[in-house]
PDB file of N, H, CA, C and O in Angstrom:
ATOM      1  N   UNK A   1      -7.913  24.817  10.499  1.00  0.00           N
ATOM      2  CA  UNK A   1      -7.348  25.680  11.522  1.00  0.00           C
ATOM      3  C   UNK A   1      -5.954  25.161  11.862  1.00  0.00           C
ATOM      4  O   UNK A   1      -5.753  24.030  12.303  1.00  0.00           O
ATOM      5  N   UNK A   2      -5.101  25.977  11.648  1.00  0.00           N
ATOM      6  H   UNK A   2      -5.264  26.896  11.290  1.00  0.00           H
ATOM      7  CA  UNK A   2      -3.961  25.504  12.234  1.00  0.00           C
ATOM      8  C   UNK A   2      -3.404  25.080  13.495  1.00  0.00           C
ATOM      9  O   UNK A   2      -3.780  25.807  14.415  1.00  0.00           O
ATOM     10  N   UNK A   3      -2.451  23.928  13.927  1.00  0.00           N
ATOM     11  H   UNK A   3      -2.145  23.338  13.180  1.00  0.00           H
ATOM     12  CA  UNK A   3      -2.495  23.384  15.169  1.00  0.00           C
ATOM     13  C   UNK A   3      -2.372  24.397  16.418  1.00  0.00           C
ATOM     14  O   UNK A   3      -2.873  24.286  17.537  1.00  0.00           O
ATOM     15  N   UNK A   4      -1.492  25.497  15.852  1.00  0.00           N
ATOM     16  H   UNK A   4      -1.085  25.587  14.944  1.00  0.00           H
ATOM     17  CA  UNK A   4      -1.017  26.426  16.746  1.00  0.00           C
ATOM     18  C   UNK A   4      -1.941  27.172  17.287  1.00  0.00           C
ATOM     19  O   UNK A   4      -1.777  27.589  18.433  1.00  0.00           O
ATOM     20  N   UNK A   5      -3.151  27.496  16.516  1.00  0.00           N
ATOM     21  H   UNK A   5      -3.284  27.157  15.584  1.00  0.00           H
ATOM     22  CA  UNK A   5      -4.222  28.439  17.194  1.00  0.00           C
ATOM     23  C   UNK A   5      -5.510  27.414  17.491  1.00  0.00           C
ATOM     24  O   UNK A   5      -6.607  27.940  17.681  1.00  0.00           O
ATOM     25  N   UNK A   6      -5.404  26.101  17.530  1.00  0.00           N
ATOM     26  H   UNK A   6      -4.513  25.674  17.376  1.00  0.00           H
ATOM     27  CA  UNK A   6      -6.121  24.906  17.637  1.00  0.00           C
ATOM     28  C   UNK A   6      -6.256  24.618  19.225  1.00  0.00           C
ATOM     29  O   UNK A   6      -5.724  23.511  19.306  1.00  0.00           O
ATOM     30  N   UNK A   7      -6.561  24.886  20.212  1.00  0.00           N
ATOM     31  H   UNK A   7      -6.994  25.785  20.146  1.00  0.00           H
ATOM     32  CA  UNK A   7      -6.074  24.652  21.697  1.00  0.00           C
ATOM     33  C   UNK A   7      -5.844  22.842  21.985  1.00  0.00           C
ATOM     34  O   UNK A   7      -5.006  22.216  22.634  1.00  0.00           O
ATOM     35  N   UNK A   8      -6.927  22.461  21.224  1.00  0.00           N
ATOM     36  H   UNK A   8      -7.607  22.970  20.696  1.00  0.00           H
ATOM     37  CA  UNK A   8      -6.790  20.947  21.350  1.00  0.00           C
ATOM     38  C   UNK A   8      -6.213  20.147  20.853  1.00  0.00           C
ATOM     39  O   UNK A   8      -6.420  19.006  21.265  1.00  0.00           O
ATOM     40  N   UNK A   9      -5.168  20.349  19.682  1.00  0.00           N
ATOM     41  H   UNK A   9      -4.999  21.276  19.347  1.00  0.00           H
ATOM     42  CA  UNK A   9      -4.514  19.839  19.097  1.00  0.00           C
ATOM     43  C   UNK A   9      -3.252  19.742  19.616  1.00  0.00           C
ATOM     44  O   UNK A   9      -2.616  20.771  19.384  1.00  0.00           O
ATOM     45  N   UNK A  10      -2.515  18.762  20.342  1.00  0.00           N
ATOM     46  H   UNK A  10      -3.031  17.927  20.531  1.00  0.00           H
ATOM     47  CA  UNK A  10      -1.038  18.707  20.821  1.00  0.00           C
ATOM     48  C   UNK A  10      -0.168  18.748  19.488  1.00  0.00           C
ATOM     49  O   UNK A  10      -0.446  18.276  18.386  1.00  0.00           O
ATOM     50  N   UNK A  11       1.130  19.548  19.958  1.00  0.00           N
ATOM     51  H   UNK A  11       1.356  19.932  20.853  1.00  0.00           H
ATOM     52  CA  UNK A  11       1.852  19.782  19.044  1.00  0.00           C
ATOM     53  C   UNK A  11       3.187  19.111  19.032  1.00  0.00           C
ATOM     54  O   UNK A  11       4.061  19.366  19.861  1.00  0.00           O
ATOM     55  N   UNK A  12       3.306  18.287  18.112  1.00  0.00           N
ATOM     56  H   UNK A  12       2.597  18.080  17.439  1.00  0.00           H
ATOM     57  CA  UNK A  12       3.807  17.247  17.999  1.00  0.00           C
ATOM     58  C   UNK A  12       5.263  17.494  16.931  1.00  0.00           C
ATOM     59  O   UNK A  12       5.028  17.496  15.722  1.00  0.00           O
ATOM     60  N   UNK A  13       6.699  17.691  17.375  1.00  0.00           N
ATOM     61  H   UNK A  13       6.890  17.690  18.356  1.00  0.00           H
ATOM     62  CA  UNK A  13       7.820  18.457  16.697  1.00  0.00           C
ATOM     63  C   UNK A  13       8.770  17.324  16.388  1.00  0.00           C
ATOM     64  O   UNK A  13       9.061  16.638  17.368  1.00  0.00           O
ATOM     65  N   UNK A  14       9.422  16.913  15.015  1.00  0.00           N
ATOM     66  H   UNK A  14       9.186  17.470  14.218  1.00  0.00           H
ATOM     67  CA  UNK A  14      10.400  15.700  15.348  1.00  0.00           C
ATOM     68  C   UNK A  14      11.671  16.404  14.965  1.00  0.00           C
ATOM     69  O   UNK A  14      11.626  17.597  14.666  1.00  0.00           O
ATOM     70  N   UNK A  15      12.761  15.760  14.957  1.00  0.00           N
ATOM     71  H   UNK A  15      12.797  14.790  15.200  1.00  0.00           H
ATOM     72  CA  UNK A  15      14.006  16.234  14.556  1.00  0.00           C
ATOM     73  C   UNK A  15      14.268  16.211  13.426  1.00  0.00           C
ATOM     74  O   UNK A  15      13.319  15.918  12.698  1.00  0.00           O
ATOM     75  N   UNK A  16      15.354  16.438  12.872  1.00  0.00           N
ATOM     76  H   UNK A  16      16.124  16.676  13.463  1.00  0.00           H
ATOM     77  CA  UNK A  16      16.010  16.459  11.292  1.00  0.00           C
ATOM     78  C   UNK A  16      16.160  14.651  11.709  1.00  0.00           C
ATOM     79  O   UNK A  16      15.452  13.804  11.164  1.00  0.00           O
ATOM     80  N   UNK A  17      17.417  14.263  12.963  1.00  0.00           N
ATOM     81  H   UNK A  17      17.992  14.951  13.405  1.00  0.00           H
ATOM     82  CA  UNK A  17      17.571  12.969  12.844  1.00  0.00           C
ATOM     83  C   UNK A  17      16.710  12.064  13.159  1.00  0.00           C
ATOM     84  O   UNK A  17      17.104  10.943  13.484  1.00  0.00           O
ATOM     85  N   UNK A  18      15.221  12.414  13.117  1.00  0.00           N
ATOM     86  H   UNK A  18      14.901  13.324  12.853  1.00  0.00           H
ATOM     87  CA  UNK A  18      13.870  11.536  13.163  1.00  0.00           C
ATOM     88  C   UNK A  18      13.872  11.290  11.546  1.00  0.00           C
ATOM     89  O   UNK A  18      13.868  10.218  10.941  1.00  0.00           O
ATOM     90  N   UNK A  19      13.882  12.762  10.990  1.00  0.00           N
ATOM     91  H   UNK A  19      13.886  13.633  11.481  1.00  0.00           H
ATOM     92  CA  UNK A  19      13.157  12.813   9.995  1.00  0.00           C
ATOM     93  C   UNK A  19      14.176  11.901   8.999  1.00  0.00           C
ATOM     94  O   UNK A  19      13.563  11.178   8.213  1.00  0.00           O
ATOM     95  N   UNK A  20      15.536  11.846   8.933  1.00  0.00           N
ATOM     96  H   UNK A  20      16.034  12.433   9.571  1.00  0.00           H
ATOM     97  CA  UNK A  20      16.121  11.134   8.623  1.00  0.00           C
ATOM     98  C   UNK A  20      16.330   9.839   8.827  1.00  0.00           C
ATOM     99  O   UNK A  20      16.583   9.043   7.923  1.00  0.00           O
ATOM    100  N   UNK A  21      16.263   9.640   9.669  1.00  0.00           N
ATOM    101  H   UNK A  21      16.057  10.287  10.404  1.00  0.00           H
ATOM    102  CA  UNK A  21      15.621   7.962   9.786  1.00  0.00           C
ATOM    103  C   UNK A  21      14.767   7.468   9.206  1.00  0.00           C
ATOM    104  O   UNK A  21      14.957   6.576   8.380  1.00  0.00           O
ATOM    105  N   UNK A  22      13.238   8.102   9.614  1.00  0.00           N
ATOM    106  H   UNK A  22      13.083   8.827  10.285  1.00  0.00           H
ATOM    107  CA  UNK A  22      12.440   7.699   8.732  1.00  0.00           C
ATOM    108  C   UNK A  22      12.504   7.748   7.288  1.00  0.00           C
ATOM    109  O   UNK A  22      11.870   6.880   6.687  1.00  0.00           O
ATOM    110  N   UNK A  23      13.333   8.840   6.435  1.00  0.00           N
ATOM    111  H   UNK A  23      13.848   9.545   6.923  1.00  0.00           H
ATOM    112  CA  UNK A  23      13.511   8.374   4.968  1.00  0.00           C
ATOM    113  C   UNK A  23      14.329   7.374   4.824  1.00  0.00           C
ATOM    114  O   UNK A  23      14.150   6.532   3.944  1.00  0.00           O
ATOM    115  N   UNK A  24      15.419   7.330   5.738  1.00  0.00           N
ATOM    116  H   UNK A  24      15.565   8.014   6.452  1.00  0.00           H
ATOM    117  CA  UNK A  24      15.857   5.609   4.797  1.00  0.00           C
ATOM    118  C   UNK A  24      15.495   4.930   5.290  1.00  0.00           C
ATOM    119  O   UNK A  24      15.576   3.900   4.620  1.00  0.00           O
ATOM    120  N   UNK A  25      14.867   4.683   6.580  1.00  0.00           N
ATOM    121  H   UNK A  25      14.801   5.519   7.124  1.00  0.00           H
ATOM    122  CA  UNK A  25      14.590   2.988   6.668  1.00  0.00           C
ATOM    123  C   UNK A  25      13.084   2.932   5.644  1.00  0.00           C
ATOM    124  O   UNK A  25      12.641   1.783   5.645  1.00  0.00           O
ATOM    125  N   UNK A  26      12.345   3.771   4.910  1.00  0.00           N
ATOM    126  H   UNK A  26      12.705   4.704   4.908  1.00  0.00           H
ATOM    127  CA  UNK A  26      11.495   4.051   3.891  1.00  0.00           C
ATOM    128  C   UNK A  26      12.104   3.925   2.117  1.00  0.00           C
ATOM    129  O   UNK A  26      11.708   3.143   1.253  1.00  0.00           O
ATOM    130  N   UNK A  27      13.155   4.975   2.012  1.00  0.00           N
ATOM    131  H   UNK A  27      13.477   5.610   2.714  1.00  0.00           H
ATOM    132  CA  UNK A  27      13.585   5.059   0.959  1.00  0.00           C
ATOM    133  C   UNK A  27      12.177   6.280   0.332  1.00  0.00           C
ATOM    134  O   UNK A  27      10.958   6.264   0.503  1.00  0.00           O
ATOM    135  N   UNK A  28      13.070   7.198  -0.395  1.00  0.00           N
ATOM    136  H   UNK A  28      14.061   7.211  -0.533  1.00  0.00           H
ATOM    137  CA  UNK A  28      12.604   8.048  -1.066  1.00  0.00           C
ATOM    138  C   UNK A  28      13.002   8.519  -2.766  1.00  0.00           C
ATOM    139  O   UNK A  28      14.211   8.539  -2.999  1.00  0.00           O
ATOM    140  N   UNK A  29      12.376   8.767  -3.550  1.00  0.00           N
ATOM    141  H   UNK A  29      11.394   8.750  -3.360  1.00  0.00           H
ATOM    142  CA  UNK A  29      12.900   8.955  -4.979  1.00  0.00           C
ATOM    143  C   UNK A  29      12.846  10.162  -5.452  1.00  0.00           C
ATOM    144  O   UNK A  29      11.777  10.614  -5.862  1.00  0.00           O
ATOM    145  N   UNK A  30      13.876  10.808  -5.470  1.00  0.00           N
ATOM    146  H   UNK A  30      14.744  10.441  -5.138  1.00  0.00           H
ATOM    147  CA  UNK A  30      13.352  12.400  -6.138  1.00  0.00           C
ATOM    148  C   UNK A  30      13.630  12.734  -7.313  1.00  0.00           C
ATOM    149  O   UNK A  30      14.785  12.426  -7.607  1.00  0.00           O
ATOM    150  N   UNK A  31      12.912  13.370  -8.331  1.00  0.00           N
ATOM    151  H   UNK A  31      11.974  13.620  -8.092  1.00  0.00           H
ATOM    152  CA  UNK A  31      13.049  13.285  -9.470  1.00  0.00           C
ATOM    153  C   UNK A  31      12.681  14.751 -10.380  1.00  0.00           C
ATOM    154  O   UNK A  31      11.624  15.364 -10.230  1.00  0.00           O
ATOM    155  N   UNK A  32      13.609  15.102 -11.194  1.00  0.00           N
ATOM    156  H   UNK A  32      14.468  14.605 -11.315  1.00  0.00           H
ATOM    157  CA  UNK A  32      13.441  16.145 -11.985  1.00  0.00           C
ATOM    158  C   UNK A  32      14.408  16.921 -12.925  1.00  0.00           C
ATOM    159  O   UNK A  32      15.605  17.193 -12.837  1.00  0.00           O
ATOM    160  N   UNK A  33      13.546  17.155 -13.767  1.00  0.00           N
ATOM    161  H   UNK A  33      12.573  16.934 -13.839  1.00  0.00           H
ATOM    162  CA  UNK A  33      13.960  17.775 -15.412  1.00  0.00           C
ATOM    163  C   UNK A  33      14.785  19.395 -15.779  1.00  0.00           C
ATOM    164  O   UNK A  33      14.167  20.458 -15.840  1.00  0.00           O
ATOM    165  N   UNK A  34      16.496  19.226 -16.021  1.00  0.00           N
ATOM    166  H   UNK A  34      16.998  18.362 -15.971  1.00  0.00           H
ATOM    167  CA  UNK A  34      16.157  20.350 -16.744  1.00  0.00           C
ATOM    168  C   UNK A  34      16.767  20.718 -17.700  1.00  0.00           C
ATOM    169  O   UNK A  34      17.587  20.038 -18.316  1.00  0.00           O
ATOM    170  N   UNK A  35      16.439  21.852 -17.943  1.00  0.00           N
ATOM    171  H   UNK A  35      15.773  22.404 -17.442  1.00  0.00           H
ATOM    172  CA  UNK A  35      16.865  22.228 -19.699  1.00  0.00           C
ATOM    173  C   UNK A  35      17.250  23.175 -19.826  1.00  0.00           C
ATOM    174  O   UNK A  35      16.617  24.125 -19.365  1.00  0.00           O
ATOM    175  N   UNK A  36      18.154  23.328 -20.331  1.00  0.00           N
ATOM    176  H   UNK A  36      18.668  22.556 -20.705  1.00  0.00           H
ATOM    177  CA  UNK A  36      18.688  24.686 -21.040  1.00  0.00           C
ATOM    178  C   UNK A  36      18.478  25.141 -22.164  1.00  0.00           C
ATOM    179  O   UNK A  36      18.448  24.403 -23.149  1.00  0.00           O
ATOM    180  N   UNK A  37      18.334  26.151 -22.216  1.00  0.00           N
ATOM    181  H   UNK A  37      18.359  26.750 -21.416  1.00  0.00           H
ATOM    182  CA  UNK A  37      17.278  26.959 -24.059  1.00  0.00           C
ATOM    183  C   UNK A  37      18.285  28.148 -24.047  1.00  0.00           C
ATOM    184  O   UNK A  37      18.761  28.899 -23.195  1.00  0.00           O
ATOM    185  N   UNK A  38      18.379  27.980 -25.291  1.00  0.00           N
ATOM    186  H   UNK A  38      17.992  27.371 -25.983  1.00  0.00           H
ATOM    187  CA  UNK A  38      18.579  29.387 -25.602  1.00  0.00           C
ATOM    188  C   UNK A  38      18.158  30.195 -26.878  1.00  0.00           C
ATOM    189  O   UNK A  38      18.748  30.122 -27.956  1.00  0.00           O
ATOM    190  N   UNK A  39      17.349  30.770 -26.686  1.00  0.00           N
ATOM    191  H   UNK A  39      16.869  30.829 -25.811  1.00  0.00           H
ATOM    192  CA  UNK A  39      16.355  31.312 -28.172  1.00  0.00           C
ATOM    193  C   UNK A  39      15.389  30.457 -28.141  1.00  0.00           C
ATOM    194  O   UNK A  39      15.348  29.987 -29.278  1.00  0.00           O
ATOM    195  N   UNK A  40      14.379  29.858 -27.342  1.00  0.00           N
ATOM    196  H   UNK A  40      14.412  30.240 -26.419  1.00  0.00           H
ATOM    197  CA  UNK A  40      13.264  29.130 -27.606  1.00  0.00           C
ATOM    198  C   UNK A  40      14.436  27.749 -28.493  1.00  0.00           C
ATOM    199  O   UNK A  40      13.937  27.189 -29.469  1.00  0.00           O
ATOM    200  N   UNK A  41      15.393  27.476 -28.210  1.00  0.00           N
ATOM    201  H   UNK A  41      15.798  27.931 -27.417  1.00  0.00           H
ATOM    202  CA  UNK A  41      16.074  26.264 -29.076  1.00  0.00           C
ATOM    203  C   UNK A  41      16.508  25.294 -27.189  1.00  0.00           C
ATOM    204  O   UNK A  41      17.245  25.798 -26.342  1.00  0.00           O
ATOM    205  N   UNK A  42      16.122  24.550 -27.106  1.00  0.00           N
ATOM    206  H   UNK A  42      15.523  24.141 -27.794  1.00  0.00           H
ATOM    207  CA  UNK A  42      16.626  23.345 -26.412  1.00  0.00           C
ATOM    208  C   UNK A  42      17.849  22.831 -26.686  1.00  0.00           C
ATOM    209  O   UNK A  42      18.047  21.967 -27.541  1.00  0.00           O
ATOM    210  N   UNK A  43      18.862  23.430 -25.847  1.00  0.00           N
ATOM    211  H   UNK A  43      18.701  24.132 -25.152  1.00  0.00           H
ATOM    212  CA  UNK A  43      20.303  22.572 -26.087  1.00  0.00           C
ATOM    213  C   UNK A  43      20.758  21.125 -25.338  1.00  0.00           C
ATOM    214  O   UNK A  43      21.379  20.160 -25.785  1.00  0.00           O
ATOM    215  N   UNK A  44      20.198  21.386 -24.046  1.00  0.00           N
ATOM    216  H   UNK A  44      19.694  22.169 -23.683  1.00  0.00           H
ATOM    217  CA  UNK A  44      20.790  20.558 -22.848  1.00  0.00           C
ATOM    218  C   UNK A  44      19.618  20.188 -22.539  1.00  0.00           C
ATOM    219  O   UNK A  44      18.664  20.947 -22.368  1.00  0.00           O
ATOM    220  N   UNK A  45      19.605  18.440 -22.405  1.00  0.00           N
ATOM    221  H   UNK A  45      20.380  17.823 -22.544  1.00  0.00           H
ATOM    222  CA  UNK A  45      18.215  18.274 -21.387  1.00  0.00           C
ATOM    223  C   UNK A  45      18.641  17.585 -20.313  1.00  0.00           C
ATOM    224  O   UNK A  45      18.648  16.429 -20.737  1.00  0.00           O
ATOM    225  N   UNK A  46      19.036  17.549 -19.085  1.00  0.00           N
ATOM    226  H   UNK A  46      19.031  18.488 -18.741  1.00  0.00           H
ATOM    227  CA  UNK A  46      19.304  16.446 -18.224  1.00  0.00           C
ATOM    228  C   UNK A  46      18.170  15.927 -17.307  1.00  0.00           C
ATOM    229  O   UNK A  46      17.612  16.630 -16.465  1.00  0.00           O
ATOM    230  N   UNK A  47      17.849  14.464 -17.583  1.00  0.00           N
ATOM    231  H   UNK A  47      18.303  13.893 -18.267  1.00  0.00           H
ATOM    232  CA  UNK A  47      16.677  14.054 -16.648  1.00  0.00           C
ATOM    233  C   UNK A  47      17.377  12.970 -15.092  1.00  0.00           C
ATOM    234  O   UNK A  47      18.037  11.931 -15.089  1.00  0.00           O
ATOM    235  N   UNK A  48      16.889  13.752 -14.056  1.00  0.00           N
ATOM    236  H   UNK A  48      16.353  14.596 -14.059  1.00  0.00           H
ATOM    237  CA  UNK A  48      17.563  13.515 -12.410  1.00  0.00           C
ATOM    238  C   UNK A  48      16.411  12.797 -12.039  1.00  0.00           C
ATOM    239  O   UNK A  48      15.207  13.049 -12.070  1.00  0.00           O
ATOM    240  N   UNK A  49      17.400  11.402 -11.516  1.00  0.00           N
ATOM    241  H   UNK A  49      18.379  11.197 -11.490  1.00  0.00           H
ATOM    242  CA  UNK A  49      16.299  10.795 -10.934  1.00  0.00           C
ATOM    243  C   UNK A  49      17.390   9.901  -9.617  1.00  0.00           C
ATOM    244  O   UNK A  49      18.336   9.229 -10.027  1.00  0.00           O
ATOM    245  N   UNK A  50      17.152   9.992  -8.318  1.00  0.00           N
ATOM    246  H   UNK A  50      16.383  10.538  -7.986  1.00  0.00           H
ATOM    247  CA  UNK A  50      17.931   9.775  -6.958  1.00  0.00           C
ATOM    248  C   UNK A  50      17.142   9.549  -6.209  1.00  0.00           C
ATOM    249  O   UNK A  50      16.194  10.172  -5.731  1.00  0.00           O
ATOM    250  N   UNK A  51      17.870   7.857  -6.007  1.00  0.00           N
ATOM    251  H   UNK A  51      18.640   7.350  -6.395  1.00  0.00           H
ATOM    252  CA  UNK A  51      16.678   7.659  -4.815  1.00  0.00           C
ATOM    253  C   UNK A  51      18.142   7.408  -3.615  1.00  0.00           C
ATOM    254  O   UNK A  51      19.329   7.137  -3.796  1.00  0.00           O
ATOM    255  N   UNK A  52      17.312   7.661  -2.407  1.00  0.00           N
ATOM    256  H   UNK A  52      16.348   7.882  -2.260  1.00  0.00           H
ATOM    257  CA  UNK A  52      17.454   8.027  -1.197  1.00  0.00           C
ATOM    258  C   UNK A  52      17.208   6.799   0.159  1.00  0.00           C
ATOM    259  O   UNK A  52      16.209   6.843   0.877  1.00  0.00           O
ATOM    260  N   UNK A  53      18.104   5.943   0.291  1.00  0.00           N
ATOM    261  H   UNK A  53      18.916   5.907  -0.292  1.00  0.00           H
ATOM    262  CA  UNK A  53      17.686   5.002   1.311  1.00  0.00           C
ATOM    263  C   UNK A  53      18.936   4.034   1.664  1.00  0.00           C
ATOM    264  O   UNK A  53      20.048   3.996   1.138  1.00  0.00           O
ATOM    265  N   UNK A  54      18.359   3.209   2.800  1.00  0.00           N
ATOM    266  H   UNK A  54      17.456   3.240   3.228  1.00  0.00           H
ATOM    267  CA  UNK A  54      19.422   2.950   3.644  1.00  0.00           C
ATOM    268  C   UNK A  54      20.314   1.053   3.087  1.00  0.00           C
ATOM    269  O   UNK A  54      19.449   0.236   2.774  1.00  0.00           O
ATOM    270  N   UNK A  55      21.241   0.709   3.030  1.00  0.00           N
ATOM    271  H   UNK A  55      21.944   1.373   3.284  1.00  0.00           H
ATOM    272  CA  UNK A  55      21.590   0.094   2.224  1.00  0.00           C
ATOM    273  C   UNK A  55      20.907  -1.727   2.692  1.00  0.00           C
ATOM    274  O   UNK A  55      21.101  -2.713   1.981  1.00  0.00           O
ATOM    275  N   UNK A  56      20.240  -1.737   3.829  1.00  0.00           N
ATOM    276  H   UNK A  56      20.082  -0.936   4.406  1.00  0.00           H
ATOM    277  CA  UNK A  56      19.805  -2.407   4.658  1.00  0.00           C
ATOM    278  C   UNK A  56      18.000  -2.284   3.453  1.00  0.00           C
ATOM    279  O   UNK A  56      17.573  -3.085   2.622  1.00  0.00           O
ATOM    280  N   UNK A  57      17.541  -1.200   3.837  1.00  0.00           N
ATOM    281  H   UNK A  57      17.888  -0.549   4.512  1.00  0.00           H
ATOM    282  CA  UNK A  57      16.134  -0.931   2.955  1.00  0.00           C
ATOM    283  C   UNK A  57      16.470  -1.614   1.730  1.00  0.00           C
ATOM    284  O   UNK A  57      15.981  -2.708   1.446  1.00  0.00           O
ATOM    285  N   UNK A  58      17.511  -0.833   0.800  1.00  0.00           N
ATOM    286  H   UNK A  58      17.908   0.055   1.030  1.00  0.00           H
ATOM    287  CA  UNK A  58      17.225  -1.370  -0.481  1.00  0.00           C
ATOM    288  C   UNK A  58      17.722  -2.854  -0.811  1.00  0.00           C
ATOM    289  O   UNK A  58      17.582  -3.057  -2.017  1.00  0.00           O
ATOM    290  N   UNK A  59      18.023  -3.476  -0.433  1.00  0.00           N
ATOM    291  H   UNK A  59      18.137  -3.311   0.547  1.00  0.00           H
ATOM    292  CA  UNK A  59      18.416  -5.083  -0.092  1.00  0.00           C
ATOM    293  C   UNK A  59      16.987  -5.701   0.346  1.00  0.00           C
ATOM    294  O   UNK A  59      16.790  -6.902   0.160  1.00  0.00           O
ATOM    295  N   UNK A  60      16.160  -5.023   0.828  1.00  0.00           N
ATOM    296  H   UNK A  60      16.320  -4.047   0.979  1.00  0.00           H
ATOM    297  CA  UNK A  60      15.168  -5.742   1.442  1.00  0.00           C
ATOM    298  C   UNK A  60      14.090  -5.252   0.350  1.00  0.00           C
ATOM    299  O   UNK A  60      13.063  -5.894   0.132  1.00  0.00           O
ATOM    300  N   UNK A  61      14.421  -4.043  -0.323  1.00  0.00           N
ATOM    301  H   UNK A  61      15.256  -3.521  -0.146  1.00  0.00           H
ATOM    302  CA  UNK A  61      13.605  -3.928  -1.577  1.00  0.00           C
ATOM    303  C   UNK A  61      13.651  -4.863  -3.014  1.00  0.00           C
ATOM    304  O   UNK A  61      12.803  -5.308  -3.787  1.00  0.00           O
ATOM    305  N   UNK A  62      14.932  -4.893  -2.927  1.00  0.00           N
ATOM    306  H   UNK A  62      15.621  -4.531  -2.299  1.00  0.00           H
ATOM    307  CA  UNK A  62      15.713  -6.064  -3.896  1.00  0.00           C
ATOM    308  C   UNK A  62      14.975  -7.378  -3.618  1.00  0.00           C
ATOM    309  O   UNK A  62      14.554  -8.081  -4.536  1.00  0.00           O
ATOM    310  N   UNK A  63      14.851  -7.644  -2.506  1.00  0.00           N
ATOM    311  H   UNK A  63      15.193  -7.073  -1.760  1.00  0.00           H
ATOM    312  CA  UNK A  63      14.545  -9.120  -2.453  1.00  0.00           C
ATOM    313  C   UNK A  63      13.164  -9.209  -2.144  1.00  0.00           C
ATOM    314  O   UNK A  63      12.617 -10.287  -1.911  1.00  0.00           O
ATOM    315  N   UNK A  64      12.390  -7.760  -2.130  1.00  0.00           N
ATOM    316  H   UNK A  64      12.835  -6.884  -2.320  1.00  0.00           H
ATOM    317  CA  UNK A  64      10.762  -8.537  -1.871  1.00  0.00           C
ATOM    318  C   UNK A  64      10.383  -8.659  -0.558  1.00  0.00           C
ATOM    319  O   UNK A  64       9.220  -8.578  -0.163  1.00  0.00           O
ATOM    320  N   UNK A  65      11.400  -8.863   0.159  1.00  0.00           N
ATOM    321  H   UNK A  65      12.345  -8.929  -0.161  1.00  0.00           H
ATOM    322  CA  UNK A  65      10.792  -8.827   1.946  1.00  0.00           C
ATOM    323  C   UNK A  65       9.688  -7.221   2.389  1.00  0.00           C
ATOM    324  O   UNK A  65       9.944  -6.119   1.905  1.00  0.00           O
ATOM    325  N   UNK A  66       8.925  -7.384   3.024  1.00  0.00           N
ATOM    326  H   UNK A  66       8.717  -8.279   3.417  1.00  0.00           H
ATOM    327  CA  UNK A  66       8.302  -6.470   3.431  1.00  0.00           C
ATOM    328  C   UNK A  66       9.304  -6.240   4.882  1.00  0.00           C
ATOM    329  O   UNK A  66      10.009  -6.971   5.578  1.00  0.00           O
ATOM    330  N   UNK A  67       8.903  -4.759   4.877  1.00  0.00           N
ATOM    331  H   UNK A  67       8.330  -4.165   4.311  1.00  0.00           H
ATOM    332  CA  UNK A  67       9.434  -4.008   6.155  1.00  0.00           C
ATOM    333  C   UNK A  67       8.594  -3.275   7.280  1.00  0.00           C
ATOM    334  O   UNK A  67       9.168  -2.731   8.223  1.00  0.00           O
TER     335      UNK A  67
END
């Protein structure tokens, strides 16, 4: 049941600059494939891979410290 028609469920809203915080002091990796065809022939493949975090996080990823 969704929260909204849930009476007991408090509804709980964060910001973009919550939500942004929490990905970098986390760090996030996004990743994906693509290709260009033309005639069932594969010309172009480019594989995307970007990760996302704060320069403080990945220093502390680098070195193994837990956060």
């Amino acid at each position: 049941m969704p929260a909204d028609l849930d009476p007991g469920v408090a509804e709980h809203r964060i910001t973009l600059l919550e939500t942004l915080d929490r990905v970098l002091n986390r760090g996030v990796v996004i990743a994906g494939d693509v290709t260009l065809s033309v005639a069932d022939v594969d010309l172009i493949f480019v594989g995307l891979r970007l990760l996302l975090s704060s320069v403080e996080t990945a220093r502390d990823l680098r070195t193994g410290r837990d956060f």
